[in-house]
N, C-alpha and C positions, 0 to 999 in steps of 0.2 A: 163240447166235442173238440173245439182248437187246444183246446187243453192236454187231450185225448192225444190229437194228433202229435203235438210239441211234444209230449213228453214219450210218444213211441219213437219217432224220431231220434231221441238220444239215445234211448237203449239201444235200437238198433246200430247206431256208429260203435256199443263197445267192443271191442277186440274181440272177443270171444263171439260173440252174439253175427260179426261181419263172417268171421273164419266159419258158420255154421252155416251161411249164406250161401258160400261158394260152393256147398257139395252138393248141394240139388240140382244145381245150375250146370256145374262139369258132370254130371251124372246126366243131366238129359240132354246137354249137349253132343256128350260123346256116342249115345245110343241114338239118337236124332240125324248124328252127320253120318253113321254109317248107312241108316234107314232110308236117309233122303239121295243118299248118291247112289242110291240101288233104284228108287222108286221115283222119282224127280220128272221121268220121261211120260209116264203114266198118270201122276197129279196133274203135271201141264194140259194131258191130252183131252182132261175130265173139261177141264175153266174151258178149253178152247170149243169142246161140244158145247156148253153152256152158252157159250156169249153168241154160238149161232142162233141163237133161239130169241135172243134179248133185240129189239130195234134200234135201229141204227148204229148197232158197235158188229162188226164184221168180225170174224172168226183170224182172218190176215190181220188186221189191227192185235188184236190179242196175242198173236204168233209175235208181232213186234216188240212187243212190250214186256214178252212173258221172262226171255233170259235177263232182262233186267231189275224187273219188279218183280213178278209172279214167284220165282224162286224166293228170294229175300222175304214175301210176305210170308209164303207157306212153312218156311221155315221159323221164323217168328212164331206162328199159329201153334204149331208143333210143339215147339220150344219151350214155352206157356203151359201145355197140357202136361206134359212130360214131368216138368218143375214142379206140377202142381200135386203129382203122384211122390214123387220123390220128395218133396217136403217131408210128407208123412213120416220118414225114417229121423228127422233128427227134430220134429216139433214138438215132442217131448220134451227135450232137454232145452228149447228154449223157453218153452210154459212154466217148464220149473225155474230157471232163472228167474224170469219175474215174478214169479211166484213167493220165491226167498227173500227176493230184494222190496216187495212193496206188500204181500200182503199175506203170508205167512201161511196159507191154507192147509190143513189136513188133506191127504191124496185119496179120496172118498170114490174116486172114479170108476168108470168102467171102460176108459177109452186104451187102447192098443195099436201099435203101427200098423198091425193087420189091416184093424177097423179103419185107420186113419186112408189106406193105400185102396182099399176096395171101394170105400164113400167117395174120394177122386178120380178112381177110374169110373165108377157110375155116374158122375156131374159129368168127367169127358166124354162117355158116352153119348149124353145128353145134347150135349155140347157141339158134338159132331154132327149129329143128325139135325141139329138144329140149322148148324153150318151150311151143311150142304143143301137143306129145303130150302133157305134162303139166299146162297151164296151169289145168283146173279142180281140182288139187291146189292152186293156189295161194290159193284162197279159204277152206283150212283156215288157221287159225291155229299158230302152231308150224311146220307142216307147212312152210308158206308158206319161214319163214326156212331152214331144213336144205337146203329143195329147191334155192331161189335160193345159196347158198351152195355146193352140189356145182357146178349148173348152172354159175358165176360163176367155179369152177374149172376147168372143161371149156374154156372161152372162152378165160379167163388165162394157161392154163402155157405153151401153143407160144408165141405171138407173143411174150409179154413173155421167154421166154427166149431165142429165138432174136436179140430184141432186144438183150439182155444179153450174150450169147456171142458170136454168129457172125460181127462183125465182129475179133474179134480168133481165135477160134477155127481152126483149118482143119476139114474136112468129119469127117473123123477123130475128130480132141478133140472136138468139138462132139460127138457121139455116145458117146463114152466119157464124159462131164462124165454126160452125162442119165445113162446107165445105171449110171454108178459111184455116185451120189449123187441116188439117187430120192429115198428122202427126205425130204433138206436141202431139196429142188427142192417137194415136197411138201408142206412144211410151209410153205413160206414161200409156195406159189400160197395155202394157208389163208389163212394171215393176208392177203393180198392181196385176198381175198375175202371176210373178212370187215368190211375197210374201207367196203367197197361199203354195204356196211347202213347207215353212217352218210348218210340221208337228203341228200342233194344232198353235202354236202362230201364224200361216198367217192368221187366223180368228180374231184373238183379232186385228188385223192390218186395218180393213175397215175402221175407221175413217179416219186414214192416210190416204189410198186410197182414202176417199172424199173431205182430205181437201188438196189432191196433185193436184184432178179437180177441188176444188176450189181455188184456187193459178191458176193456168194454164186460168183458163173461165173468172176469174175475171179481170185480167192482160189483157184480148183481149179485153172483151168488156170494162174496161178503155181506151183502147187504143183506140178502134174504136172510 
């Protein structure tokens, strides 16, 4: 697996591979910054009902805190889902880079940007609701990073694997890959998600994340 990791690491620095990085990223940024400077007053006003509810953190505490962290967090949050949708339109063409460069495969697939964009907004859906059942867990310390990190897994495994796989996979392998090699599949959505904690640059990090499942997907089904 540091293997795994080392050598997705350098693909992801080549020029090409960096430049496909950035369009998910100003893509859910710029739909993100419009979204949150409409909605911003409304997010705030949800945390600040919630934290009345939770002991000993005052609802005024919250109010204090909120223009300066609260904002910055939610937009992170957002931020993340957003990238995670719009990957789907250029993971293609980075599957196939590695694809060329290490392991030569036949495009046997069934996978599609379609299928790529609707598998991610289903994990964010997932995601949200999960978010928000637990979100005044999130005002514990410790607590906060475990939760965000399961949560961040729940989000990550379908789409970045189905990104990884299903264009080269048929319907078939693609389902014997998951269940033969949970998990390989498992540890590496961890680590994928533990990226995420680094405060803003664990966002600029998703291609790595898709080309650590594609290194991983591609490698099985060679081998199958």
């Amino acid at each position: 697996m540091i293997a795994l990791l080392l050598k997705s690491f350098k693909d992801f620095m080549h020029p090409k591979i960096l430049l496909y990085s950035l369009i998910p990223l100003f893509l859910a940024a710029l739909v993100l910054g419009g979204l949150f400077y409409l909605l911003h007053t409304h997010i705030e006003g949800y945390f600040i009902t919630i934290a009345s509810y939770i002991p000993f953190v005052s609802a005024e505490w919250v109010q204090k805190i909120s223009e300066s962290f609260l904002g910055v967090f939610l937009f992170y949050e957002f931020w993340i889902m957003l990238s995670l949708v719009f990957v789907g339109l250029i993971s293609e063409k980075v599957v196939d880079f590695i694809n060329i460069k290490y392991y030569q495969l036949e495009k046997n697939g069934f996978g599609s940007a379609t299928g790529s964009i609707m598998i991610a907004l289903k994990s964010n859906a997932i995601f949200l609701i999960l978010f928000i059942i637990t979100s005044p867990l999130l005002l514990i310390p410790l607590v906060n990073i475990l939760l965000h990190i399961l949560l961040w897994m729940v989000m990550l495994k379908a789409p970045m694997y189905y990104d990884a796989c299903a264009f080269y996979a048929t319907k078939l392998q693609y389902k014997q890959i998951q269940k033969k090699h949970k998990s390989g599949l498992r540890f590496i959505t961890l680590v994928s998600a533990s990226l995420l904690l680094i405060p803003f640059v664990g966002v600029l990090l998703y291609v790595l994340q898709l080309i650590m499942y594609t290194h991983f997907s591609l490698t099985k089904l060679k081998e199958d």
